[in-house]
C-alpha positions as a Markdown table, in Angstrom:
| # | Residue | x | y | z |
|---|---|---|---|---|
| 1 | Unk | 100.1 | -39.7 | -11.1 |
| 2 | Unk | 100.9 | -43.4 | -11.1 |
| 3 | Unk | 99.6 | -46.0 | -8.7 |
| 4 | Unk | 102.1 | -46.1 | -6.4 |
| 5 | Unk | 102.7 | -42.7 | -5.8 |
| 6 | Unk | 98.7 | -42.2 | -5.5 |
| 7 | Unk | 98.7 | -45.1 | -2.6 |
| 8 | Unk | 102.0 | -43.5 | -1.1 |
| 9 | Unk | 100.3 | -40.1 | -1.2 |
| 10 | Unk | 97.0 | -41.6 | 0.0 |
| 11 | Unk | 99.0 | -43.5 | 2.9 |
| 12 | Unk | 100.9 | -40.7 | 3.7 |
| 13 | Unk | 98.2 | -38.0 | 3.9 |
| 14 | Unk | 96.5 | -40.6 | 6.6 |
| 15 | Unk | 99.7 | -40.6 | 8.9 |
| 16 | Unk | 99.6 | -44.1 | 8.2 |
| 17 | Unk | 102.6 | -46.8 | 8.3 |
| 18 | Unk | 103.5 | -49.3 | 5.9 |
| 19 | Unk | 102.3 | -52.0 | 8.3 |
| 20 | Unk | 99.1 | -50.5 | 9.6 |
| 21 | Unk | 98.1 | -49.7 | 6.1 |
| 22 | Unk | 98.8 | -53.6 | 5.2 |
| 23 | Unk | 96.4 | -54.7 | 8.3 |
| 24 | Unk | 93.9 | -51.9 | 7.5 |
| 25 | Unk | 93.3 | -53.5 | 4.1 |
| 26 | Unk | 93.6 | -56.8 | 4.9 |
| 27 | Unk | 96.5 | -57.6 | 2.8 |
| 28 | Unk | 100.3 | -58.7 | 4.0 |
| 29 | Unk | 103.1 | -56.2 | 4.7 |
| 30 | Unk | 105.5 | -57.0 | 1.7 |
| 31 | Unk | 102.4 | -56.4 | -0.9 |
| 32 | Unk | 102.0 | -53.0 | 0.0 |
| 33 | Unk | 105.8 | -52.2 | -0.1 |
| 34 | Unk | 105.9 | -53.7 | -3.8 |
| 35 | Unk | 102.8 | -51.9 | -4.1 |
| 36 | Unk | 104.9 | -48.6 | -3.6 |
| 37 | Unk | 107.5 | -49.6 | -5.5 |
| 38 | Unk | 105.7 | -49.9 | -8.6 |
| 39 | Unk | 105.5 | -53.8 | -9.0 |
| 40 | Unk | 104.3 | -53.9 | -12.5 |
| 41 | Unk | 102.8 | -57.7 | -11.5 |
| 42 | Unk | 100.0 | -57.4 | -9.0 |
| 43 | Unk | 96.9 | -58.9 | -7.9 |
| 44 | Unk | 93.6 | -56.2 | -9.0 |
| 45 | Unk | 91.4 | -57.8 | -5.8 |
| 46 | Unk | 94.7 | -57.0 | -3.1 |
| 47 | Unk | 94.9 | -53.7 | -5.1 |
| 48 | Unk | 91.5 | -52.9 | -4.6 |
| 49 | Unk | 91.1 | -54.0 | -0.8 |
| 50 | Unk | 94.2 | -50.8 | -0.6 |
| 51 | Unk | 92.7 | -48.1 | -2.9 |
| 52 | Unk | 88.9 | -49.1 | -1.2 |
| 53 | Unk | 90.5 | -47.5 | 2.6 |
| 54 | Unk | 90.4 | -44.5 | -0.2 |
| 55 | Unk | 87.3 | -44.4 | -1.9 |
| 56 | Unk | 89.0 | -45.6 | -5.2 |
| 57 | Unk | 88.9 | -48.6 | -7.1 |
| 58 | Unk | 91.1 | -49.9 | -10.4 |
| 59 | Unk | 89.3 | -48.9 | -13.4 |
| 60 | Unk | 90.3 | -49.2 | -17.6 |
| 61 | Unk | 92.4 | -46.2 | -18.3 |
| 62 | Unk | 92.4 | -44.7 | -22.2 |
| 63 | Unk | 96.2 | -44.7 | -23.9 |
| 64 | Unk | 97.1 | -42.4 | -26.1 |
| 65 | Unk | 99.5 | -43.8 | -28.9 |
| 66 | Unk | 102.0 | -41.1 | -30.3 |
| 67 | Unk | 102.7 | -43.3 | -33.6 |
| 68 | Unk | 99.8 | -45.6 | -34.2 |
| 69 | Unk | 96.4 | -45.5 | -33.1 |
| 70 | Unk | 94.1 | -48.5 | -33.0 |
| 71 | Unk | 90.7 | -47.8 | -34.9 |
């Protein structure tokens, strides 16, 4: 599951809106919509005051390389 479809999920499963998730977390309205349209550039603190309404927080994630693996 990818980031934005956890936080749409998450949002979603509260019977929240955009905009009162945005003032719940303390960030602005057009960050969560990037947020949930998978914005590959976004502030970790913002996307931590979000996933934090949830319990969650960004953490390292391993990758699994199908060609090369770094040793």
């Amino acid at each position: 599951m990818t980031l934005r479809e956890f936080v749409k999920e998450k949002r979603s499963s509260a019977k929240l809106t955009q905009p009162e998730l945005a003032e719940k977390a303390g960030v602005g309205l057009r960050f969560i919509r990037d947020l949930e349209q998978g914005k590959l550039s976004l502030r970790m603190d913002k996307v931590n005051q979000v996933l934090q309404l949830f319990g969650h927080e960004l953490g390292p994630v391993k990758i699994t390389f199908e060609e090369k693996s770094l040793k």
